[in-house]
Backbone as CSV, one residue per row, in Angstrom:
resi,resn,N_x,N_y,N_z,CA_x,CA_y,CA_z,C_x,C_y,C_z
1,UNK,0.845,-1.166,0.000,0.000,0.000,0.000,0.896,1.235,0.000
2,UNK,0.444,1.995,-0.630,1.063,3.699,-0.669,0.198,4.834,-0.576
3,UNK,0.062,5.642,0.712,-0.529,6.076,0.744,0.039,7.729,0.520
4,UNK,-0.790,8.762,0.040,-0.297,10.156,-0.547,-0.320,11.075,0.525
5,UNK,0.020,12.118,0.056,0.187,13.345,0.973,-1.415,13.462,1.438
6,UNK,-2.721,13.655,0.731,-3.719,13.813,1.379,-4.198,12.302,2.280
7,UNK,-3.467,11.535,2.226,-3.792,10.361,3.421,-4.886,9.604,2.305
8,UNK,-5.041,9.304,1.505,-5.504,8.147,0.555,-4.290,7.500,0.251
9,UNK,-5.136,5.810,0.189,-3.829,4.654,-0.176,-4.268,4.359,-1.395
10,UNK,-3.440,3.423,-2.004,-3.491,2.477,-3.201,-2.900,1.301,-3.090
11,UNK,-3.400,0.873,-4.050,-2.219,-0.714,-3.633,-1.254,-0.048,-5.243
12,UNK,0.048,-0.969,-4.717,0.810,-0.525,-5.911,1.140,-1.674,-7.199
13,UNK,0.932,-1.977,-8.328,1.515,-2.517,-9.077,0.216,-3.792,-9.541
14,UNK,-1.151,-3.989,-8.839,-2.171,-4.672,-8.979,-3.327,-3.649,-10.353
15,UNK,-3.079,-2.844,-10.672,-3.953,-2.128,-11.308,-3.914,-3.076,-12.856
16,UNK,-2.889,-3.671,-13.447,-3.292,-4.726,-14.745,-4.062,-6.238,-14.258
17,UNK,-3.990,-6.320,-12.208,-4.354,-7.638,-12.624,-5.979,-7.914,-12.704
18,UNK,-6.811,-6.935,-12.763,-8.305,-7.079,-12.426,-8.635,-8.454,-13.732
19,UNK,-9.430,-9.243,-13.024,-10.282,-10.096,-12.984,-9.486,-11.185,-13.221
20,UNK,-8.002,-11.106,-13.174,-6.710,-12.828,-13.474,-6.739,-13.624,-12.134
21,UNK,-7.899,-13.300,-11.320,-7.936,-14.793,-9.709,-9.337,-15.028,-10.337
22,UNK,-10.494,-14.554,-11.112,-11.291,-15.137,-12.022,-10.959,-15.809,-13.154
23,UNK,-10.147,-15.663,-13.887,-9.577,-16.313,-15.159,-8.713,-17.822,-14.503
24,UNK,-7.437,-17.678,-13.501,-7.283,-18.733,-12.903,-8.066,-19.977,-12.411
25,UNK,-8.715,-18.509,-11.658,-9.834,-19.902,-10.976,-11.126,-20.758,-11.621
26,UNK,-11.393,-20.218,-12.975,-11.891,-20.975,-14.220,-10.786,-21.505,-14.387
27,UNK,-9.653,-21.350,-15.245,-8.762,-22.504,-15.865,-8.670,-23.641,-14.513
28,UNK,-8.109,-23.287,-13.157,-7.554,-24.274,-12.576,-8.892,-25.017,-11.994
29,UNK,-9.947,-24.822,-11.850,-11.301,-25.687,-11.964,-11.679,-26.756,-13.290
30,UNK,-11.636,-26.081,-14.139,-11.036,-27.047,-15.655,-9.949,-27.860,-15.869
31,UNK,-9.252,-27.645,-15.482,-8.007,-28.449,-15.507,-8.195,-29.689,-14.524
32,UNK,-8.330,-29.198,-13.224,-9.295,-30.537,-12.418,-9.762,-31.175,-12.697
33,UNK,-11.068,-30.778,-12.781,-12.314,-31.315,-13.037,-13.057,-32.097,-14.482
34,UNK,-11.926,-31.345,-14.966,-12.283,-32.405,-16.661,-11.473,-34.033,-16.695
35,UNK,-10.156,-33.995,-15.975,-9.701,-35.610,-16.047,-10.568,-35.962,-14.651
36,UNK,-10.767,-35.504,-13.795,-11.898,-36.236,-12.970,-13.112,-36.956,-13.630
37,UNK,-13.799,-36.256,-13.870,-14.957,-36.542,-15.124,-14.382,-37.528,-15.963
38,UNK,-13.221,-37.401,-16.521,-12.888,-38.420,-17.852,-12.788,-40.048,-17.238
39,UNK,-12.343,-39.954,-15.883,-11.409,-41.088,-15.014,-12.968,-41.462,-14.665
40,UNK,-13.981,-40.400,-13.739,-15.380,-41.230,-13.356,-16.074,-41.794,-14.658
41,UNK,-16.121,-41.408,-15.264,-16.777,-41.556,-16.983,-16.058,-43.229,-17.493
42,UNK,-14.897,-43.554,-17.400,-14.105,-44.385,-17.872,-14.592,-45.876,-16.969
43,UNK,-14.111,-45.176,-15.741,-14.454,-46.369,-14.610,-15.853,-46.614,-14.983
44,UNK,-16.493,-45.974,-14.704,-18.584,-46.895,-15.136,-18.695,-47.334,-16.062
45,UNK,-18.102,-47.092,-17.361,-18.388,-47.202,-18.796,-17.380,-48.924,-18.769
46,UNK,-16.378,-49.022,-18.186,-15.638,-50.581,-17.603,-16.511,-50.848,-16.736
47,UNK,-16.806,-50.747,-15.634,-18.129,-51.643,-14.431,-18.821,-52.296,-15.134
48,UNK,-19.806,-50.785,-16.008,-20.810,-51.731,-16.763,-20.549,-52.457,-18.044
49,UNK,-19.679,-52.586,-18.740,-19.618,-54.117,-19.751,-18.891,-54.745,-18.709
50,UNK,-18.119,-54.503,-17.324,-17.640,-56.347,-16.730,-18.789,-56.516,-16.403
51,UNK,-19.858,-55.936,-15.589,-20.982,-56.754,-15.272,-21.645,-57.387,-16.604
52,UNK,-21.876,-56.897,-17.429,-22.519,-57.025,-18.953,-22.130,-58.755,-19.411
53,UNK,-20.751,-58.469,-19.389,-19.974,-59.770,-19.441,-19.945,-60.571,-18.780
54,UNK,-20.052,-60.314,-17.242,-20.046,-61.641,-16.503,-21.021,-62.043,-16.336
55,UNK,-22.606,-61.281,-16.645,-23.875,-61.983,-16.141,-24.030,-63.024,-17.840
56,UNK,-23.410,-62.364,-18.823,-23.485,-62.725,-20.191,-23.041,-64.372,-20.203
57,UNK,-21.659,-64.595,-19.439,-20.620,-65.830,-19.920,-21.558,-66.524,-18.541
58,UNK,-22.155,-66.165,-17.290,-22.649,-66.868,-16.005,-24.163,-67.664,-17.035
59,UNK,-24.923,-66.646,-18.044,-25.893,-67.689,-18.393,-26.331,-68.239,-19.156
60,UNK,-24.842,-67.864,-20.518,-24.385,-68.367,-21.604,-24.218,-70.042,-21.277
61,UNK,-23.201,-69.907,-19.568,-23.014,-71.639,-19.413,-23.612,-72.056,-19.040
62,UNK,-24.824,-71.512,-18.023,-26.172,-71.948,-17.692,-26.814,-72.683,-19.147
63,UNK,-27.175,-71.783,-19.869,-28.113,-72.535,-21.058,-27.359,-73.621,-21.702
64,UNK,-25.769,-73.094,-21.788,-25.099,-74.609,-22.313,-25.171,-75.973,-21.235
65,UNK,-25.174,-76.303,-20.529,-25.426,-77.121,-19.221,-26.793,-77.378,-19.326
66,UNK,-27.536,-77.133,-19.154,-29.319,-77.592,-19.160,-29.252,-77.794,-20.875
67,UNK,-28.806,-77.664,-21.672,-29.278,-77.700,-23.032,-28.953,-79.434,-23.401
68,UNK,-30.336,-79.872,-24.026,-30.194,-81.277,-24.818,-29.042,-82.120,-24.959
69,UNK,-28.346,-80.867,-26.007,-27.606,-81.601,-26.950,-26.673,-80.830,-27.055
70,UNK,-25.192,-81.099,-27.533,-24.212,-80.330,-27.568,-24.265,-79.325,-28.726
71,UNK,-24.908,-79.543,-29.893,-25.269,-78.136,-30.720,-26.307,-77.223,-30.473
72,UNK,-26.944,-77.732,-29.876,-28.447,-77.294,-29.351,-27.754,-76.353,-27.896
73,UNK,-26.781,-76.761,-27.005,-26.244,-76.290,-26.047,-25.528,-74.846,-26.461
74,UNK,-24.377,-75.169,-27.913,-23.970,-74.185,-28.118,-24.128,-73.243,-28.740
75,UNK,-25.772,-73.459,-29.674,-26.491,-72.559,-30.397,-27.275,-72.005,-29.088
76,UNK,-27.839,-72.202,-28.352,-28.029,-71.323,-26.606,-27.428,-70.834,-25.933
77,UNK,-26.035,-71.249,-26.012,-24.873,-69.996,-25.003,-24.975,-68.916,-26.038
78,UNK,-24.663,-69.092,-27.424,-24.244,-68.063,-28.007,-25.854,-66.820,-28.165
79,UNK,-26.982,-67.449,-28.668,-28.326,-66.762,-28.321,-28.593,-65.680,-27.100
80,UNK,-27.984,-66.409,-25.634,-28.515,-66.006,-24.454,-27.274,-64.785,-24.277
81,UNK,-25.925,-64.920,-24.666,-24.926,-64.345,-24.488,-24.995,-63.182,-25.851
82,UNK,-25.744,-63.170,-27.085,-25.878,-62.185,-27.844,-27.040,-61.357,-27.344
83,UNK,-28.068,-61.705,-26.789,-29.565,-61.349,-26.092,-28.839,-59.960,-24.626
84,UNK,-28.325,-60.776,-23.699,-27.008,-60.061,-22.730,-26.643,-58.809,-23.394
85,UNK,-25.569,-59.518,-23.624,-24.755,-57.871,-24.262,-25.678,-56.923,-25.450
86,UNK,-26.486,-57.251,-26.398,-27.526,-56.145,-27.027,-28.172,-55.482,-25.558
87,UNK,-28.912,-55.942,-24.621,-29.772,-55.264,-24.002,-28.662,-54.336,-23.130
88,UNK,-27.401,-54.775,-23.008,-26.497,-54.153,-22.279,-25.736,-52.962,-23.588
89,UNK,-26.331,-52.807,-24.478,-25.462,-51.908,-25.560,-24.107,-52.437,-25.895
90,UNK,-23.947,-53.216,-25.950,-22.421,-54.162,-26.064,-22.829,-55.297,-27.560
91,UNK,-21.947,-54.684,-29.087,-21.965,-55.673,-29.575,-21.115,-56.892,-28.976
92,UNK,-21.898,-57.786,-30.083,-21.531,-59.622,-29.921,-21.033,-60.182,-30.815
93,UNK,-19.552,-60.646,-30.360,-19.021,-61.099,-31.693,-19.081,-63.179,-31.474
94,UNK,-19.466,-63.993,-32.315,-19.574,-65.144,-31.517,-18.150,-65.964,-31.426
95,UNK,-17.115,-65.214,-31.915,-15.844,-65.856,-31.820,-15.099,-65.660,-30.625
96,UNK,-16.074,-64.456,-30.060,-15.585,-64.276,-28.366,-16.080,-65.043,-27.364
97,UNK,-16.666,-66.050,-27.727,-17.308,-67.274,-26.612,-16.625,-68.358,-27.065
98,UNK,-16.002,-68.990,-25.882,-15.343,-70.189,-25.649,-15.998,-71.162,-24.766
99,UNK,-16.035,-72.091,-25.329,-16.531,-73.665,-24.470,-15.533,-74.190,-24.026
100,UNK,-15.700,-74.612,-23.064,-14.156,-75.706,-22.230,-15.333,-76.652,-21.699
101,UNK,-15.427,-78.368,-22.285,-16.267,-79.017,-21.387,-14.799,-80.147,-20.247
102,UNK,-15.576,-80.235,-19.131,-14.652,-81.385,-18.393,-15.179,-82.265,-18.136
103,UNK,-14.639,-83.370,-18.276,-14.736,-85.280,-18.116,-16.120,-85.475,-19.009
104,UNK,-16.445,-84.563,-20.143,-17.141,-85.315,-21.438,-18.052,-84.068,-21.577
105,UNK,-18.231,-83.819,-22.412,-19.620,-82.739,-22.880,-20.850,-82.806,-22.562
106,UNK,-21.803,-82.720,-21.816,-22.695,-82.213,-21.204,-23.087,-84.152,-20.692
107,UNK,-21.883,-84.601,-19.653,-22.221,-85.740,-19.622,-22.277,-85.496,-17.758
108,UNK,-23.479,-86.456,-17.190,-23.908,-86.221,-15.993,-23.092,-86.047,-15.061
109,UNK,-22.722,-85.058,-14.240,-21.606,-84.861,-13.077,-20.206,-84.081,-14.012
110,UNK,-20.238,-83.748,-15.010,-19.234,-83.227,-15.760,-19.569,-81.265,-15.510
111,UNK,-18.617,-80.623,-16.086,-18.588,-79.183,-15.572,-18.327,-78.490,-16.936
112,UNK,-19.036,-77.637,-17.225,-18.891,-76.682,-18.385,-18.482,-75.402,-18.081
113,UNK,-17.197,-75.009,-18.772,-16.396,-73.872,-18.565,-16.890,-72.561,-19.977
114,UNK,-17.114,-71.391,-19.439,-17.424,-70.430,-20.825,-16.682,-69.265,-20.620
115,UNK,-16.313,-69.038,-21.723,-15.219,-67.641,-21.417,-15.251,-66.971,-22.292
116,UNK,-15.949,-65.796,-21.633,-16.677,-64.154,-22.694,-15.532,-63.389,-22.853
117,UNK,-14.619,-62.896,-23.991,-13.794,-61.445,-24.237,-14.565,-60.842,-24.839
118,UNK,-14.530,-59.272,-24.117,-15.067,-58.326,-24.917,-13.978,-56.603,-25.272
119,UNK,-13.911,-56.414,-26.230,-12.975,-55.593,-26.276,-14.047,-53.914,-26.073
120,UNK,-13.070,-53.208,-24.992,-14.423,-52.059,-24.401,-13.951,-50.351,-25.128
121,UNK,-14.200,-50.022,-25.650,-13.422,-48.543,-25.622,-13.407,-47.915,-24.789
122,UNK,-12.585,-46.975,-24.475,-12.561,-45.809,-23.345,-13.358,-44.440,-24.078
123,UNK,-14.291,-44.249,-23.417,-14.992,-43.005,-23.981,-13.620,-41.357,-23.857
124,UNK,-14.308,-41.102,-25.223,-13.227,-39.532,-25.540,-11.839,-40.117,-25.601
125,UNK,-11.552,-41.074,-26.046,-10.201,-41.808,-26.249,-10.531,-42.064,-28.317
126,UNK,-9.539,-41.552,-29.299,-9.817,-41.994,-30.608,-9.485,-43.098,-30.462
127,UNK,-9.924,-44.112,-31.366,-9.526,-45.711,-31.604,-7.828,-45.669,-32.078
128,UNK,-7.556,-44.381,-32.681,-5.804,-44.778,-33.569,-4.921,-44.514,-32.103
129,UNK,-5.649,-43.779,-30.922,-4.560,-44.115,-30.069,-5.055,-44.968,-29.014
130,UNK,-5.795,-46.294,-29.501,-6.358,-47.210,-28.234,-6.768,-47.786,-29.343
131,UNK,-6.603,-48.853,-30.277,-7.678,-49.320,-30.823,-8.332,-50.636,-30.570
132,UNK,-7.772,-51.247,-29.819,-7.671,-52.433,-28.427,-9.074,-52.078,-27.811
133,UNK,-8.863,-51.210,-27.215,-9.316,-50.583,-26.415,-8.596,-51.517,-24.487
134,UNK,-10.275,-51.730,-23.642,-9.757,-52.444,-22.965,-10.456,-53.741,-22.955
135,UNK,-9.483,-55.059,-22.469,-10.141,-56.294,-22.712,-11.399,-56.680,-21.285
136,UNK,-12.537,-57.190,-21.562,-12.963,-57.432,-20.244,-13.175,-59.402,-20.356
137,UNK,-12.399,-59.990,-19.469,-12.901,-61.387,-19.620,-13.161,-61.634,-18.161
138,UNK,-14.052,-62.629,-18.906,-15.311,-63.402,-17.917,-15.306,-65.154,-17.952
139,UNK,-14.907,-65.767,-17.506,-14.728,-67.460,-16.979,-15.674,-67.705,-15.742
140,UNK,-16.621,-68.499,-16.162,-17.644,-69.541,-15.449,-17.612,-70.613,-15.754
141,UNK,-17.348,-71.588,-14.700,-17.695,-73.004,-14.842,-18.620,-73.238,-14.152
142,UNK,-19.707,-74.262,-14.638,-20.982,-74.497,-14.173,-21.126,-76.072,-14.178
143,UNK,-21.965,-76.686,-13.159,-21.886,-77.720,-13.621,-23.172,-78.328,-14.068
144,UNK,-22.941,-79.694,-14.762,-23.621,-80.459,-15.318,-24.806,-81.491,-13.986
145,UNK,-25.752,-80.823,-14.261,-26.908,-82.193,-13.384,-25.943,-83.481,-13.932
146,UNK,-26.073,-83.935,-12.084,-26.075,-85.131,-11.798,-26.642,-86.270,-12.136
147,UNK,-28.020,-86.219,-12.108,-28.973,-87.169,-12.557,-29.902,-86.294,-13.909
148,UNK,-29.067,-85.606,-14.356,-29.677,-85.628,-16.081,-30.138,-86.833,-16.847
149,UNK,-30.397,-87.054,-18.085,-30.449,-88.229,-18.962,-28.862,-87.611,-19.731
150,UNK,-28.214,-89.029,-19.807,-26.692,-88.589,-20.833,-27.787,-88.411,-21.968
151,UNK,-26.986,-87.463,-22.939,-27.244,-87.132,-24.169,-27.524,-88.270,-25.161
152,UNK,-28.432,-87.897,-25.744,-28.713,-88.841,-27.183,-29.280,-90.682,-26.311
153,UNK,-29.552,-90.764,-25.397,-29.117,-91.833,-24.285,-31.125,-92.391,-24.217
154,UNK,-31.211,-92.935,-24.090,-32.627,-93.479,-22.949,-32.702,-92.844,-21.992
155,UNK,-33.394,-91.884,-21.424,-34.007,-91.045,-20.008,-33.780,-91.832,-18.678
């Protein structure tokens, strides 16, 4: 402060900065708050296709396991697991479902393994610098009724 011969002050050397702790405090609120947003935005947009995916591959192997017959089984994982991910906004590619059967294909006391990849983008990310994006996989093994009828078999 400098104050004059008639006893009025001033401040000295602040007279260019009017309204630059408004201009800051917009930029440094932006600067924050936009990778916040990008990072909350990213994380939900991953939550929801792993859930998407795991309820997808949990009743993909469900329908393969209760299903007849082993084509009949795997024309139903892939149905119930394309049905999933559409209602979840997630295309379906069917080369991303894997069958693993153990100790025989849908044979009584045996366990069926299914394993969903889905490749996710990161929102506000271009594909030429992510075109991967991120992978989400999903592995369920389920098992086979005990006292089923074996396949193709007498009841």
């Amino acid at each position: 402060m400098r104050c004059g011969v008639r006893g009025r002050c001033h401040r000295v050397g602040l007279r260019g900065a009017h309204g630059s702790v408004a201009l800051e405090l917009v930029l440094g609120v932006v600067a924050l708050v936009l990778p916040i947003v990008w990072i909350l935005t990213s994380l939900a947009v991953l939550q929801r296709s792993a859930y998407a995916v795991d309820h997808a591959a949990r009743e993909a192997a469900r329908a393969f396991a209760t299903a007849a017959d082993s084509s009949a089984a795997l024309a139903s994982a892939h149905e119930v697991s394309r049905e999933i991910l559409s209602a979840a906004g997630r295309s379906y590619d069917p080369a991303s479902l894997q069958v693993t059967c153990h100790d025989g294909c849908l044979q009584p006391g045996s366990a069926v393994s299914i394993t969903l990849r889905q490749s996710i983008a990161l929102p506000w990310v271009p594909t030429r610098f992510d075109p991967d994006g991120v992978t989400v996989v999903s592995t369920v093994t389920v098992p086979v009724d005990r006292y089923r009828a074996e396949p193709g078999g007498g009841g």
